[in-house]
C-alpha positions in Angstrom: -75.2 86.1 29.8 -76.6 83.7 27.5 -77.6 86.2 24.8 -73.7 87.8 25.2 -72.3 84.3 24.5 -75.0 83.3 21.7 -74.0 86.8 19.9 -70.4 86.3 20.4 -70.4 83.0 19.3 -72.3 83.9 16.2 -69.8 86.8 15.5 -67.0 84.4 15.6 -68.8 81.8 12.6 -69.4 84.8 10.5 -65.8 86.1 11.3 -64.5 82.1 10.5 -66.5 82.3 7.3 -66.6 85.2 5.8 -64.9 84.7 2.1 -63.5 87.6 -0.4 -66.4 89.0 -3.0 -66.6 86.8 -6.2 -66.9 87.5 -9.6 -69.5 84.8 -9.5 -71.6 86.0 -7.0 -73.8 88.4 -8.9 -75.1 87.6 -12.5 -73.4 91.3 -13.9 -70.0 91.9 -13.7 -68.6 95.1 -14.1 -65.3 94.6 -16.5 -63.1 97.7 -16.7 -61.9 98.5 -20.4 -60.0 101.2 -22.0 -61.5 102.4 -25.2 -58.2 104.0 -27.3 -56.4 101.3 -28.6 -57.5 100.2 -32.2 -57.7 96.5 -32.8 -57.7 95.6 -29.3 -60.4 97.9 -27.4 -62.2 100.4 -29.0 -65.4 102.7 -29.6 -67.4 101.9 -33.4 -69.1 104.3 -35.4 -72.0 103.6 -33.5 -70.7 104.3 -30.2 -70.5 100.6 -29.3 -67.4 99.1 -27.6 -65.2 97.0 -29.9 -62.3 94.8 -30.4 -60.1 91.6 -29.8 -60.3 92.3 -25.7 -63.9 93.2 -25.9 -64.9 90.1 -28.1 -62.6 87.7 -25.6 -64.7 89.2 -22.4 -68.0 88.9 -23.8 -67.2 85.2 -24.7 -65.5 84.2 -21.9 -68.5 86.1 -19.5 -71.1 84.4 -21.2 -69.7 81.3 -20.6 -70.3 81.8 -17.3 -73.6 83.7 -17.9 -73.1 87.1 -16.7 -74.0 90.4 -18.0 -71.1 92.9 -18.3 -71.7 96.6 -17.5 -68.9 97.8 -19.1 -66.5 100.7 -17.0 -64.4 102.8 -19.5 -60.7 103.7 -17.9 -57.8 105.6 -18.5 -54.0 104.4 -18.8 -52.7 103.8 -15.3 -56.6 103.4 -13.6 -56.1 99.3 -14.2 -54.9 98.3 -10.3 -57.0 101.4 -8.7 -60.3 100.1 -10.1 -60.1 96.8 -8.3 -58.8 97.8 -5.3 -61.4 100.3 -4.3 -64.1 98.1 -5.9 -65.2 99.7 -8.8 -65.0 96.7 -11.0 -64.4 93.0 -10.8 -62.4 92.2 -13.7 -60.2 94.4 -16.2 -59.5 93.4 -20.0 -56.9 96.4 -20.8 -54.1 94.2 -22.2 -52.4 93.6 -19.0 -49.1 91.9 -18.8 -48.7 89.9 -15.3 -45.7 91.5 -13.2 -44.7 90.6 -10.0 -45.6 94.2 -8.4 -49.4 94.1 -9.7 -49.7 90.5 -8.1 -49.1 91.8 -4.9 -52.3 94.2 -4.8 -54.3 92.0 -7.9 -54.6 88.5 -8.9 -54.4 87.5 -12.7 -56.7 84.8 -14.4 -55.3 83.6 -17.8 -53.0 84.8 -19.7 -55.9 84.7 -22.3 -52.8 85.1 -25.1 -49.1 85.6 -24.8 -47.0 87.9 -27.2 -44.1 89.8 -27.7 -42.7 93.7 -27.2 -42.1 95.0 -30.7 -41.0 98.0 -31.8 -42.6 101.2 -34.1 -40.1 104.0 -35.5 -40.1 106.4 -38.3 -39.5 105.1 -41.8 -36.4 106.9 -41.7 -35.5 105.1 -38.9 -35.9 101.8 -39.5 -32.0 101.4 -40.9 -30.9 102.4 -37.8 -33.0 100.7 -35.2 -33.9 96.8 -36.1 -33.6 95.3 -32.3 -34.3 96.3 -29.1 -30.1 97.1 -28.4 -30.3 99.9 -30.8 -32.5 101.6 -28.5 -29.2 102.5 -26.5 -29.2 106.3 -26.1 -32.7 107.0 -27.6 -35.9 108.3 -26.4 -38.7 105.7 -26.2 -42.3 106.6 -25.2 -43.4 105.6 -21.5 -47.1 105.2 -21.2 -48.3 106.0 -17.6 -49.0 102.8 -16.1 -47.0 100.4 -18.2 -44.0 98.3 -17.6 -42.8 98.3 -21.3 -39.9 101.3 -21.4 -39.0 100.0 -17.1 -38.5 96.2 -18.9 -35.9 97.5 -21.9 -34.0 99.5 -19.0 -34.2 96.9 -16.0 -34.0 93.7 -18.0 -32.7 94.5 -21.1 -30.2 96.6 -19.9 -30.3 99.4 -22.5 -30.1 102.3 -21.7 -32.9 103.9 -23.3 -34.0 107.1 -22.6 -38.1 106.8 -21.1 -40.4 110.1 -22.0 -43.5 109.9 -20.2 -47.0 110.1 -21.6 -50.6 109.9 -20.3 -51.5 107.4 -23.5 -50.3 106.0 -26.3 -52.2 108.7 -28.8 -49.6 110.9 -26.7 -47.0 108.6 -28.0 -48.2 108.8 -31.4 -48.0 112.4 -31.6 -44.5 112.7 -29.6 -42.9 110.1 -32.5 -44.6 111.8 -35.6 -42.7 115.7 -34.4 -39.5 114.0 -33.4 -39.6 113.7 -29.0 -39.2 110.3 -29.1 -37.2 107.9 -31.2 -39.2 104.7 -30.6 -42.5 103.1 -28.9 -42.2 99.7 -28.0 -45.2 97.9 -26.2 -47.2 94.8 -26.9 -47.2 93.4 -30.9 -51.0 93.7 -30.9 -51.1 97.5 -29.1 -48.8 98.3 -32.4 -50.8 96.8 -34.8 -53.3 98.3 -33.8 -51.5 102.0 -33.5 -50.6 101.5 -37.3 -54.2 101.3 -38.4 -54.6 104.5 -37.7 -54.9 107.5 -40.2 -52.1 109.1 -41.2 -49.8 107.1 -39.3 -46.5 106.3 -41.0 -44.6 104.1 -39.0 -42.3 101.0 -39.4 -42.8 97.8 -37.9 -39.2 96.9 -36.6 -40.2 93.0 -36.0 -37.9 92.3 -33.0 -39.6 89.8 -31.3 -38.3 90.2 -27.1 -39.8 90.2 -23.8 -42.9 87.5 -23.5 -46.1 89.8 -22.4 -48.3 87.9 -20.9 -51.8 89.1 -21.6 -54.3 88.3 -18.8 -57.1 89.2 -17.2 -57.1 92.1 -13.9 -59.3 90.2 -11.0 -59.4 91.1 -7.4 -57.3 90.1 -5.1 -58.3 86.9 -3.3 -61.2 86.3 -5.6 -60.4 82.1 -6.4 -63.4 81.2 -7.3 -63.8 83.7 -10.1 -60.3 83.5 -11.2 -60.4 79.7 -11.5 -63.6 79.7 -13.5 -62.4 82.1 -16.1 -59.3 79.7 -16.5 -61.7 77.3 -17.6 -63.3 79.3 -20.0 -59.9 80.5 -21.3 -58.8 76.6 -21.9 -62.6 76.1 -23.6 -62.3 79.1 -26.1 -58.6 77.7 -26.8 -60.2 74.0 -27.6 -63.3 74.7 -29.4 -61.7 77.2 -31.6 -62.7 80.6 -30.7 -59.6 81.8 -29.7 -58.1 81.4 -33.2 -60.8 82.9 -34.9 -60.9 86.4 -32.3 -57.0 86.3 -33.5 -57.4 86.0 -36.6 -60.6 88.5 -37.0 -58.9 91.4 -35.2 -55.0 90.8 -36.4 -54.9 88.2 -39.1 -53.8 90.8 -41.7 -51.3 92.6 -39.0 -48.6 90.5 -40.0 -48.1 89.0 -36.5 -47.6 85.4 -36.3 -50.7 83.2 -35.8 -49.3 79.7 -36.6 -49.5 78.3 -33.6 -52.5 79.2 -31.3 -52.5 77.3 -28.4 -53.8 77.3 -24.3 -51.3 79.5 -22.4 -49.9 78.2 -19.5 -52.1 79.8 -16.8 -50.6 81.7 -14.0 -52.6 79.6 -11.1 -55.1 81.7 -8.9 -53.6 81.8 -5.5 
């Protein structure tokens, strides 16, 4: 009888103590990436990883000295890789939405920007803001909010044509299927350095996208610490200088560079 109630009582501390699996408990951290979008995340020459996202995660990481193993994803993967585990934090230009907070927590925003819109030089007469997307077929990235946001909370009626990525996108625009891709600023500038692409920059500024950082669900600790590296890469300087490395010559405006207001880790 005393062994039963020694065991149970010992079940019930772990069961009173047991805490969500941190970031910060190992010294690697697996941080889930895609590896298609120019400027922003991106495979070199040389096979290495590259770009604004992939600069900001190894700084913010090695402020709090971990290693990153590095997990390569697809459009659409960002949720499913930290709910079953596979990594503990994803850098894939994620905008913070109240759906993904029910299954994901969000450190940061690390920056905050604005939808924009691409179209075909011959277009850009007839589409300069986001209401002349009214009737018109826009490009709907699996796993994006962007097209759901101009028809929910814009209220225009655009017509979304579904795509697996935005190289999808890229070709769908160039032989006439769509009309349009809007997503973030930065995703565009980066989908007009491309070769061959000629596309206009419409410069309608709508629709704040708050660019944070994937962690899972219940993880505080790990989430709070990355906030703090966030706000120290903001005041030391960094910040401005991964901005303007990756999209100083974009045309997007870098004037003011300051700490986002964080979304709290709950």
């Amino acid at each position: 009888m005393r062994k039963l109630l020694i065991c149970l009582i010992l079940l019930l501390t772990a069961c009173g103590t047991a805490q969500p699996q941190s970031l910060m408990d190992d010294d690697e951290v697996v941080v889930a990436i895609r590896s298609d979008v120019p400027l922003i995340s991106f495979k070199g020459q040389d096979g290495a990883y590259d770009g604004f996202n992939i600069d900001v995660a190894e700084d913010l990481l090695s402020r709090l000295g971990k290693r990153i193993r590095w997990l390569e994803i697809e459009a659409g993967d960002q949720l499913t890789v930290l709910t079953d585990g596979r990594a503990d934090l994803v850098f894939a230009h994620m905008s913070v939405t109240p759906e993904r907070k029910k299954v994901i927590d969000f450190a940061g925003p690390y920056h905050v920007d604005f939808q924009d819109i691409a179209v075909r030089p011959a277009d850009k007469g007839a589409i300069r803001d986001v209401r002349d997307l009214e009737g018109r077929k826009i490009c709907l990235v699996r796993g994006t909010n962007i097209a759901q946001r101009i028809v929910e909370e814009r209220r225009v009626k655009a017509i979304p044509v579904e795509a697996p990525d935005y190289n999808v996108c890229m070709e769908m625009i160039a032989n006439g299927a769509i009309d349009a891709i809007s997503t973030n600023s930065q995703i565009l500038a980066g989908l007009l350095t491309k070769p061959g692409v000629d596309l206009h920059l419409v410069g309608a500024t709508f629709n704040e996208q708050r660019t944070s950082i994937g962690v899972r669900k219940g993880d505080v600790d790990g989430c709070e610490e990355l906030n703090r590296a966030i706000t120290q890469m903001y005041q030391d300087g960094t910040a401005h200088m991964l901005l303007d490395k990756w999209f100083g010559k974009s045309g997007i405006d870098l004037s003011v560079v300051a700490v986002p207001q964080f979304e709290g880790c709950s």
